[in-house]
C-alpha positions, 0 to 999 in steps of 0.5 A: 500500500503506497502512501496516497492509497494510505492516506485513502483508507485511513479516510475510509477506515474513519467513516466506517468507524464513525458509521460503527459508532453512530449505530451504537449511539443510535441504539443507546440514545433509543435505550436512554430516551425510554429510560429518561422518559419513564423517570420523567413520569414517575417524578411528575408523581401524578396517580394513574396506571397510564405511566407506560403509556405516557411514557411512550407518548412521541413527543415525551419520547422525541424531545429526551431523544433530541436532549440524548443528542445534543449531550453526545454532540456537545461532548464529542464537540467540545473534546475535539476542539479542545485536541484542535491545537493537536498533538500538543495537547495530548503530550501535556494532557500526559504529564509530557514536558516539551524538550529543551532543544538545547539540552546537554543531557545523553539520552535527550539529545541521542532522541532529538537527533534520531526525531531529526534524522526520521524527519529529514529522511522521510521529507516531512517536518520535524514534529515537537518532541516530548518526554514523559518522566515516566519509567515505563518503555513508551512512545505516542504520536499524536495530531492532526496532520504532520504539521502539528504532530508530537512525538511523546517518548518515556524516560524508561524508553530513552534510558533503556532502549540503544539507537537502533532500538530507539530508532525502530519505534521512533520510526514505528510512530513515524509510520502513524504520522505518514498512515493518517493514523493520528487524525483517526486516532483522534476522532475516536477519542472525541467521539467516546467521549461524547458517549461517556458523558452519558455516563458521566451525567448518570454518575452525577444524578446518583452520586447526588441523589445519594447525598441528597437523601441523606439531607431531607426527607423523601418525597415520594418516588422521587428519590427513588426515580432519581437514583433510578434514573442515574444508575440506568444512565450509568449503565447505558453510557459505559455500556455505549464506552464499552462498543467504542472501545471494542471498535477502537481495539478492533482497528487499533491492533491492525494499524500497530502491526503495519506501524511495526512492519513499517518500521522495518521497512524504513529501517531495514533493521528488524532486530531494531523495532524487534529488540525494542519490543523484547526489551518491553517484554522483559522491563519491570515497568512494562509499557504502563503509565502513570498518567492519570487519563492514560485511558483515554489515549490508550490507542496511541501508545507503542505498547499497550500502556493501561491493563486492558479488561481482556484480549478484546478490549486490548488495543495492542496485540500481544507482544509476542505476536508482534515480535513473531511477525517481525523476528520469526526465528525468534527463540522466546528468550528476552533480554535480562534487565541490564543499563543501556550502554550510551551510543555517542550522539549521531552514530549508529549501524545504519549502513553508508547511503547507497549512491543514486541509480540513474533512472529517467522519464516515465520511470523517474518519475513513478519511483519519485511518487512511489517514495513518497511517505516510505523512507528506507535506510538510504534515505536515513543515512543521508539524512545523517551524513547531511546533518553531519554535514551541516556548520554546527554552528547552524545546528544549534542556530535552529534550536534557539528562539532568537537565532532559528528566526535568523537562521531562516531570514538568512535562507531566504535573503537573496542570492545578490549583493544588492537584494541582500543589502536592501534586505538586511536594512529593512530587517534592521528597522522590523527585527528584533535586535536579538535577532539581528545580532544572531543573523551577523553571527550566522552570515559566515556559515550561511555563505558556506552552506551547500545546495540542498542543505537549506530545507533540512535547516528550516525544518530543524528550526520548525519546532521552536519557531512553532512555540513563539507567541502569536505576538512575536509570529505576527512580527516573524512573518512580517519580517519574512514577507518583507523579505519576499517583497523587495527581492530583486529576483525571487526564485521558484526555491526561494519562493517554496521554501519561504511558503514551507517556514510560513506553513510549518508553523501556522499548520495545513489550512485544511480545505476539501478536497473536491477538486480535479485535476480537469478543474485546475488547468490554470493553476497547473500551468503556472505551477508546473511552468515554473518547476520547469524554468527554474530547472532548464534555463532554454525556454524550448526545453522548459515547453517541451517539459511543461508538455510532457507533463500535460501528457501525463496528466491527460489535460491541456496546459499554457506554457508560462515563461515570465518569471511568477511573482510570489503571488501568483504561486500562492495563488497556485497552490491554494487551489492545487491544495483541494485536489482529490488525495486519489489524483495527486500521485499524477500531480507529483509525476507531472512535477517530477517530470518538469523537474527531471526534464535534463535527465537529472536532478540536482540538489537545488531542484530536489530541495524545490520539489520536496518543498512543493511536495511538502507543502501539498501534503506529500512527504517526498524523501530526497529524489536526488537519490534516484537520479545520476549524480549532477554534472555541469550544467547547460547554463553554466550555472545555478538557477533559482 
């Protein structure tokens, strides 16, 4: 299953489940509104034996029926909005604490570094990290989408687990990321709860009714009706908790066996996410935790994380199963309990990177869309031997608030002396002095930087850009329109990656997805004319490559060849953004082709594609490594 059909059936798998749920909320609201109705009556305490009678009456019926409702939507809506900030929400709601970018402690820093590396080698943005003091062997990936991801891991697991062990199931939640199964994850809880606070409320009436009837005297059936009342909601609304967690169970063990098998895949390392699970198998702390609605997230989790009532409300498949699946020779021995020798920072027995095969054309391009959303263990090595690479003065740039906003004005200030000259003097009167002091400190480093080394810096720095205030991510972006705006000459990369930092931090804006590709000629024909002038420096080339991506896609297009300004892109975009998720592996093999025209791409067009790429929701590792390695150029020279 590739990563768009992914993404697909996650979509469906969540409308067959809301369709499960709904079914289990109708039968309850059903078996809620009898009973509600039937207290009503016996409170009203009016003589008569027509209380069944009035109690059945339609419109009694249909106005507790129609109360039901609004008490499950409320919940579940309420819920969801407060998970609307994403995963986030959930790291704090579980004691997690964000971790300090800068730290200096062994087993932090060994855990940053392989989130980073996971990031960059699967072309997606690196998502907030936090630890949980906790000694349990645990992670959890949890959000909306992969702009507003976090990535919870334990104290146990960082203490316990080695690289490769750590690395396997960092990449175990990488494949939650890339599958679309954080968003389901969270829909499931906000729907449960809607169910529970049935429950809740029946808790409520019982609770006082009992104290109640310790204070006054009694009235008739009322107390009674009450207790009644509270005990049968009790019942109904954990009974309705109950379904929805059979269900969430039900789906949940599937989704881990393909996160696990996933891991392998990008890993290449079975005995990585294999020993893990051993070693949780053997830990005295297991995988529980000690947060107190540890429950409620129970699905999340790498390893099961609360005791379960039996095998079918379990979330997790038994841990030796998942081992079998992945070791099948495995002999049943775990490992004894020992302390975990400290691998330095940045090593590990992930083998070299494999150097590109040339490929072209038609064949180029299917290989581009068929990595998308699965790394393998080439594309983790590059991403270390890149971040290896990387003046670590930069490095530590992007993880820290002032220097991270300099790092990136300095990315995208103009490759000419005079736009950046006429840029650093408006930054001067917009940044902050902080700022700018950081951005003098950079300027040498940044002068050295390598092509292709732009986009993976902006992604390191996502995660503390991301905790500015809205305050100082007002004056950031400011600072970095106004960049945009006086450039001399903006380029198509420039362009990309300026819509990357802007996207990374803000989040998708999530539009429906209803239109085609039919239906976006226009926006098609700038997009891609620009992918192929900023690759070919011949007009006649960049026609011909705007063509055969046309054919490819089945549609007619205008060739563009005027430079775009920036807002004509954005414009661009915010159209192609509503394409269907079935029709855009066509789209991506259209641009790839427009990239790939000259029969290579470089790294300057590898970094413009994966940032196109990365901003449609389509997480791109390095294309470069499916193509020849670069050599000189027809122009002679670099372009934007």
């Amino acid at each position: 299953m590739d990563f768009f059909e992914a993404q697909d059936h996650a979509r469906r798998l969540t409308g067959r489940l809301v369709g499960l749920l709904l079914l289990a909320v109708v039968a309850l609201i059903a078996v809620a509104s009898v009973v509600v109705t039937l207290a009503l009556v016996l409170l009203d305490g009016q003589p008569g034996g027509d209380s069944p009678a009035r109690a059945l009456d339609p419109r009694l019926l249909g106005g507790v029926a129609v109360a039901v409702i609004l008490v499950v939507v409320v919940g579940s809506l309420g819920r969801h909005l407060q998970l609307r900030a994403g995963g986030a929400v959930v790291a704090e709601a579980l004691g997690g604490r964000p971790l300090n970018l800068e730290t200096r402690d062994d087993n932090e820093r060994r855990l940053l570094n392989v989130v980073e590396e996971m990031a960059i080698a699967s072309g997606m943005p690196v998502p907030s990290v936090y630890l949980l003091e906790d000694p349990a062997i645990n992670a959890f990936a949890a959000g909306h989408d992969p702009h507003d991801a976090a990535i919870g891991v334990t104290r146990g697991a960082i203490e316990t687990l080695d690289r490769d062990e750590l690395q396997g199931v960092i990449a175990h939640e990488f494949s939650h990321i890339l599958h679309g199964d954080m968003r389901l994850n969270l829909r499931l809880v906000a729907l449960l709860h809607g169910i529970l606070v049935i429950g809740l409320i029946g808790h409520m009436l019982l609770r006082g009714a009992a104290l109640g009837g310790r204070r006054r005297s009694r009235r008739g059936n009322g107390r009674v009706a009450v207790l009644g009342l509270g005990a049968a909601l009790m019942v109904v609304g954990y009974a309705g908790t109950l379904c929805g967690r059979l269900i969430k169970a039900a789906v949940s063990r599937q989704r881990e066996f393909l996160a696990d098998a996933s891991a392998v895949q990008y890993t290449r390392n079975p005995d990585g996410i294999g020993g893990a699970l051993k070693k949780l198998a053997a830990h005295s702390a297991g995988s529980r935790l000690a947060a107190a609605n540890a429950e409620e997230f129970s699905h999340l989790y790498f390893g099961r994380g609360v005791r379960a009532m039996s095998r079918l409300t379990s979330t997790h498949p038994p841990l030796e199963q998942r081992i079998r699946r992945i070791l099948p020779h495995w002999d049943g021995s775990l490992p004894a309990p020992t302390s975990r020798p400290v691998t330095p920072p940045g090593s590990a027995s992930t083998p070299e990177a494999p150097t590109g095969t040339a490929l072209a054309g038609a064949a180029l391009a299917g290989a581009v869309v068929a990595s998308v959303g699965r790394p393998d263990a080439g594309d983790l090595a590059r991403a270390r031997q890149r971040l290896a690479e990387l003046d670590v003065r930069l490095i530590e740039a992007a993880h820290e608030p002032f220097a991270a906003r300099a790092l990136v004005y300095g990315i995208l200030m103009g490759a000419d002396p005079e736009s950046r000259e006429r840029q650093r003097l408006a930054l001067t009167s917009q940044a902050l002095p902080e700022v700018l002091v950081e951005l003098d400190r950079l300027a040498e480093p940044l002068a050295r930087l390598a092509p292709g080394h732009r986009l993976p810096l902006i992604e390191l720095a996502l995660p503390v850009l991301r905790q500015l205030s809205a305050a100082q991510f007002a004056g950031f972006r400011a600072c970095l329109d106004r960049l945009m705006a006086i450039e001399t000459r903006p380029g198509a990369r420039q362009w990309a990656l300026h819509r990357l930092a802007v996207q990374g931090i803000e989040g998708e804006r999530r539009a429906r997805r209803d239109r085609h590709l039919a239906d976006l000629g226009g926006p098609l024909s700038r997009l891609l004319s620009t992918l192929a002038m900023a690759g070919l420096a011949n007009e006649a080339e960049a026609r011909d490559a705007v063509e055969q991506a046309a054919a490819t896609l089945g549609i007619d297009l205008d060739f563009v060849p005027e430079p775009p300004p920036a807002a004509d892109l954005d414009w661009a975009m915010e159209r192609l953004v509503r394409l269907v998720q079935a029709e855009r592996a066509s789209l991506l093999a259209a641009m790839t082709r427009c990239v790939e025209h000259d029969g290579r791409i470089e790294p300057e067009e590898a970094e413009l594609l994966c940032a196109v790429a990365w901003t449609l929701g389509c997480p791109l590792p390095d294309p470069g490594r499916l193509a020849s390695r670069p050599g000189p150029r027809h122009d002679g020279g670099h372009r934007q």
